[in-house]
C-alpha positions in Angstrom: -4.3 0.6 15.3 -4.5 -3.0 15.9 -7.6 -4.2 18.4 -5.6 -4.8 21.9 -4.3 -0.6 21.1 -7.7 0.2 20.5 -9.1 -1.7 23.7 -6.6 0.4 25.4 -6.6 3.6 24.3 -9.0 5.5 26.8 -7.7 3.7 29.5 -3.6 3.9 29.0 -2.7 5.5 31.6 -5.1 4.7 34.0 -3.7 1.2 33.2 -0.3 1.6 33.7 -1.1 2.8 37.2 -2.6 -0.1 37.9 0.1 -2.4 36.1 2.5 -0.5 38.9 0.5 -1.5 41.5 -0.2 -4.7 40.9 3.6 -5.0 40.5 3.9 -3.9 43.8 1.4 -5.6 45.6 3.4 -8.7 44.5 6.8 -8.0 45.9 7.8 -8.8 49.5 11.1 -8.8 51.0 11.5 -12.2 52.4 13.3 -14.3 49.9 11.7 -17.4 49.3 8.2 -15.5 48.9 9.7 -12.5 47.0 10.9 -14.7 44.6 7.7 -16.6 44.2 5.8 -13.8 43.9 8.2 -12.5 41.2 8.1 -15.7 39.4 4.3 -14.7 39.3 4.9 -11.5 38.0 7.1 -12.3 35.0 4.2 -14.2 33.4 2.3 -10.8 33.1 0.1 -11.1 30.6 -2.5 -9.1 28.6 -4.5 -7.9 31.5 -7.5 -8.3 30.0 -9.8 -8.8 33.5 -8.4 -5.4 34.8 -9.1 -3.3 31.8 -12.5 -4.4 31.5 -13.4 -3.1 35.3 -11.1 0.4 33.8 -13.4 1.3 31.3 -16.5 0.3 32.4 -15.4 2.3 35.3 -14.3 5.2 32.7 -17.7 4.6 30.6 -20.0 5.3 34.1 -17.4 8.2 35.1 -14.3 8.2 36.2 -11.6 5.8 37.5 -10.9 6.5 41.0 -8.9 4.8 44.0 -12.1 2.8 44.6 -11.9 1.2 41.0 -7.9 0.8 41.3 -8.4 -1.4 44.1 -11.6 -3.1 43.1 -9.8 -4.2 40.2 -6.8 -5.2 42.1 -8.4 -7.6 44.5 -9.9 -9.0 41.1 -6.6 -9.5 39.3 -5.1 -10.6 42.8 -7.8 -13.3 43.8 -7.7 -14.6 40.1 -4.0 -14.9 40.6 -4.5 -16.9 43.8 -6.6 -19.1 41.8 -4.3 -20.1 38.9 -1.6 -21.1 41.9 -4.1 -23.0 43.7 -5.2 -23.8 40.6 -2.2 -25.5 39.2 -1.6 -27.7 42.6 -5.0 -29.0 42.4 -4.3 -30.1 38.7 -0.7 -31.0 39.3 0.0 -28.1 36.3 3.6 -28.1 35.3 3.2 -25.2 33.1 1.1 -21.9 32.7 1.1 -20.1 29.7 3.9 -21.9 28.4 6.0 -21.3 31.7 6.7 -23.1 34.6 4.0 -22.9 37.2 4.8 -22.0 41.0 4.8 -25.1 42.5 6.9 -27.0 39.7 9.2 -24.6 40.5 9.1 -24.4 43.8 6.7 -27.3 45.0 3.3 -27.7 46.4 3.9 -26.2 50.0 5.1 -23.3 48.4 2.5 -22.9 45.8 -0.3 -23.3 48.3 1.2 -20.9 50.8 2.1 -18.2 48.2 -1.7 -18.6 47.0 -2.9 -17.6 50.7 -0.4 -14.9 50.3 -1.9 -13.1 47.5 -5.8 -13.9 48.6 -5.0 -12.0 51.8 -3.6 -9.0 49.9 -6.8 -9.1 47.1 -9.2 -9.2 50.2 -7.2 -6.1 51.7 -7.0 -4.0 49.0 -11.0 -4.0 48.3 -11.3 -3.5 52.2 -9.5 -0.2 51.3 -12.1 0.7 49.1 -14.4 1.2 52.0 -17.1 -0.1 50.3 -18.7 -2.8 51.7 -20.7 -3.9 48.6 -17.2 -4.3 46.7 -15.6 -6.8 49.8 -19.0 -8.5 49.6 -18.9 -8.8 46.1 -15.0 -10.3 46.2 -15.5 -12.4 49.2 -18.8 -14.1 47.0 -16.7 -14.5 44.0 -14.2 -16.0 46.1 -16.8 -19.0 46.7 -18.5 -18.8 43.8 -15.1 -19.9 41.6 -14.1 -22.7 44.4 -18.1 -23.7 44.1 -16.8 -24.0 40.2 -13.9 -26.3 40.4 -16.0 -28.6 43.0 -18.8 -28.5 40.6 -16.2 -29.7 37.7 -14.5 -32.3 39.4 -18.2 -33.6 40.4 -19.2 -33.7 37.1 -16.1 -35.6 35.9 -18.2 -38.4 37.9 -21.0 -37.8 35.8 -22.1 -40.1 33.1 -24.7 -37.9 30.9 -22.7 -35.4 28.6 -25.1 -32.2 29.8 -24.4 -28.5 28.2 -26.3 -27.0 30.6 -23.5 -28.7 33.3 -20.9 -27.6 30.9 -22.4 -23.8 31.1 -23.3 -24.0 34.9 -19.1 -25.0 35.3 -18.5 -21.7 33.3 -20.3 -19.6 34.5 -18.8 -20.1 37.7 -14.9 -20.9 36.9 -14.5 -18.2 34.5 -17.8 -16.2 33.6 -18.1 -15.2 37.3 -14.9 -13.2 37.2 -15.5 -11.1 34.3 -19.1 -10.5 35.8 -17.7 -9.1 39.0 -15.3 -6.9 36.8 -17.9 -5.2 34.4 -20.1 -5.3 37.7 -17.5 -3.2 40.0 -16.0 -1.1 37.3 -19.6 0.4 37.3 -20.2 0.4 40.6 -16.8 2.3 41.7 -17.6 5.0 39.7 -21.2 5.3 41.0 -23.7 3.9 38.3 -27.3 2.6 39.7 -28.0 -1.1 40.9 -29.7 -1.3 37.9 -27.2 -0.4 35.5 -24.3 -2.3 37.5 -26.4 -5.9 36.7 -26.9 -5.0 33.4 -23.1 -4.7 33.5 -22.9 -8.1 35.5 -24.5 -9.7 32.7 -22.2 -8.3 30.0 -19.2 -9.6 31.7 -20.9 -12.9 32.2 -21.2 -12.7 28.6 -17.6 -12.0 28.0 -16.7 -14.3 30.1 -18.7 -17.1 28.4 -17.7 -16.2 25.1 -13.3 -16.2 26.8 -14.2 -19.7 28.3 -16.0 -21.4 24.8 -13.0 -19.5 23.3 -10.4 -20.9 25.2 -12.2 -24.5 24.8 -11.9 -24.6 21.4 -7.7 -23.8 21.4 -7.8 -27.7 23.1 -8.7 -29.1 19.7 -6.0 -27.8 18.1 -2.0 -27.7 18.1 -0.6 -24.6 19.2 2.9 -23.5 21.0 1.4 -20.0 22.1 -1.4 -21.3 23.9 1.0 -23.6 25.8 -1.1 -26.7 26.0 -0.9 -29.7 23.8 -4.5 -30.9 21.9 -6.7 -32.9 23.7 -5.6 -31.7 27.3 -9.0 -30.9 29.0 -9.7 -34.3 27.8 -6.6 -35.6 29.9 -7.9 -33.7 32.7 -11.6 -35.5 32.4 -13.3 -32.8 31.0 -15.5 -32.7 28.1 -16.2 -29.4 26.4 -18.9 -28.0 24.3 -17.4 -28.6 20.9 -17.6 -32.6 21.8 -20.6 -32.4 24.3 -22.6 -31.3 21.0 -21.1 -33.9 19.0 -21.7 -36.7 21.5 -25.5 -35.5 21.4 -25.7 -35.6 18.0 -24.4 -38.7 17.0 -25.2 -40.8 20.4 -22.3 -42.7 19.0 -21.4 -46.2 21.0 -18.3 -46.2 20.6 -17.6 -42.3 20.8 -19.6 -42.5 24.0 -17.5 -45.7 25.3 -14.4 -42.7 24.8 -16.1 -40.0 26.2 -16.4 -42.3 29.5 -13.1 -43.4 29.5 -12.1 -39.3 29.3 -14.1 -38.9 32.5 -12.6 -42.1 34.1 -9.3 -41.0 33.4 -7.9 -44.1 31.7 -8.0 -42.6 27.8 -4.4 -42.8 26.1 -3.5 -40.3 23.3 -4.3 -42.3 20.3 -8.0 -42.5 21.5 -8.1 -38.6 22.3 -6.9 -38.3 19.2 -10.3 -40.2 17.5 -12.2 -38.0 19.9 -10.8 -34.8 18.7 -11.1 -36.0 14.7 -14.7 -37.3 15.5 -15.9 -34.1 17.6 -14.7 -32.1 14.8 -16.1 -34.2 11.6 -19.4 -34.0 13.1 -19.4 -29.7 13.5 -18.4 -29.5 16.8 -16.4 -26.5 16.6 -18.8 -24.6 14.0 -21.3 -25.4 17.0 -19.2 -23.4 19.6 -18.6 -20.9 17.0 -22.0 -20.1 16.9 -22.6 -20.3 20.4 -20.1 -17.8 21.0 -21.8 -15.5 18.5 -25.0 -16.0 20.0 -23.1 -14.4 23.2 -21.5 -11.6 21.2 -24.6 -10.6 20.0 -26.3 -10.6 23.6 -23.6 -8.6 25.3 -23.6 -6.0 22.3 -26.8 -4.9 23.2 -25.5 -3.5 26.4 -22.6 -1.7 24.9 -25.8 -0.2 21.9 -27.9 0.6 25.1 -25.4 1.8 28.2 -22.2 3.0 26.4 -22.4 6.7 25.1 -19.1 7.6 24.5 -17.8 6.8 21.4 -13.4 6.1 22.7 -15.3 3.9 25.4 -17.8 2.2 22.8 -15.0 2.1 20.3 -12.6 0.0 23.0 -15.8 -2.3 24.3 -16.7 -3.3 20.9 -12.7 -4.4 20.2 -13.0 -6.3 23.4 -15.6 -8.2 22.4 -14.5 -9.0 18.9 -11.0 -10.0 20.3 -12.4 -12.6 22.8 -14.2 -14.2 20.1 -11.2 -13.8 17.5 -8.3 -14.7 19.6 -6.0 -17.1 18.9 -4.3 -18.0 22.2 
């Protein structure tokens, strides 16, 4: 059984339920929005978000109505996101299709994002649980907070890692934390025990994000983005961050600013990417990510007694570190 099988195993059909109504939460019978939102549903993907709140869910007891539409005002508001996302960044493509407003265009994009927010926010009001809408609404803020805190530190001259992990922890750890955190909480597991579950997803989630970080150092037509992108964008990852730090190069430094001025060309990105990786700067994320996998194990040793459950958690984890798109 290969490891996404095995990550879905106790959780199939609870999964294609929610698959179903995901599906139908994006579908509308006005034409210009139906076909948006059915543009956004033919990118699916490997709904890795949703399946993390199912077993958690499935791990504390059982998977109920609550958790269905916990985890579908997650999947939804994340989806939100990526459109808004994409018009912020002028984004032509998302996984290695054509994003909704290059499609359609920016009115659209930004309009079909306020579309799907509304329908995450009333899907977890139908989970009559207060802590849940309180929990979406914060994470609602928390990722915005993320991409202001980014585009702040593009401005910022030092090459910080605890920046780079503050940005994180917000654009992408903070969505996996409010997964693990409401899986456990829908199916009725103590305050306690849902933090310790917070901190597990923020785990997985920093481990996804480093992950994904690395991909940008190297050429590859399934991850849909060509090398040295982020650094297009102004952003400097760990992997350069650490070698930047290391070295205290001049002239690597003189690059690094002109990445967060937004006037490097390829030809200089590609010196950047050759230098961050000469000097160990992807070993160095490696290892950082293992220093993650190792923390967020000892909740799965500690709070996950059943073995399909522990089984499928432990694949999740090793997946997100051993992905390759």
């Amino acid at each position: 059984m290969d490891q996404l099988s095995l990550i879905k195993a106790p959780i199939e059909q609870e999964l294609s339920t929610f698959i179903t109504l995901f599906n139908d939460s994006l579908t509308h019978s006005d034409q210009l929005l139906g076909n948006a939102l059915s543009h956004i549903r033919q990118r699916g993907g490997k709904r890795m978000r949703p399946i993390l709140t199912l077993l958690l869910a499935k791990n504390f007891g059982t998977v109920n109505e609550s958790t269905q539409n916990a985890a579908l005002g997650l999947e939804l508001l994340h989806t939100a996101s990526l459109v808004h996302d994409d018009v912020v960044d002028e984004s032509d493509e998302r996984r290695g299709q054509p994003s909704v407003n290059a499609s359609f265009n920016n009115k659209v994009a930004v309009l079909v994002g306020d579309y799907i927010l509304s329908t995450a926010l009333l899907r977890v009001s139908q989970t009559g649980d207060q802590r849940i809408v309180e929990n979406l609404a914060q994470l609602g803020q928390t990722l915005a907070a993320g991409e202001i805190l980014q585009l702040t530190n593009i401005q910022n001259q030092d090459f910080s890692e605890e920046v780079y992990y503050q940005v994180i922890k917000k654009k992408t750890a903070a969505l996996f934390e409010s997964c693990a955190a409401l899986g456990a909480l829908s199916a009725g597991a103590s305050e306690e025990v849902v933090s310790k579950a917070a901190l597990f997803g923020q785990n997985l989630g920093i481990i996804f994000q480093i992950r994904d970080d690395i991909f940008d150092y190297f050429d590859s037509k399934e991850i849909g983005k060509p090398t040295g992108n982020d650094m297009v964008e102004g952003k400097l990852t760990l992997p350069v961050l650490y070698a930047l730090n290391k070295t205290h190069s001049d002239l690597m430094i003189t690059l690094a600013r002109k990445v967060k001025a937004g006037t490097i060309n390829h030809d200089e990105i590609a010196v950047l990417v050759a230098f961050t990786k000469e000097q160990g700067g992807i070993e160095y994320a490696d290892k950082r990510m293992l220093d993650y996998h190792a923390e967020a194990k000892t909740f799965i040793d500690e709070y996950v007694k059943k073995a399909e459950i522990r089984d499928a958690l432990i694949a999740y984890l090793d997946y997100v570190v051993q992905r390759n798109y």
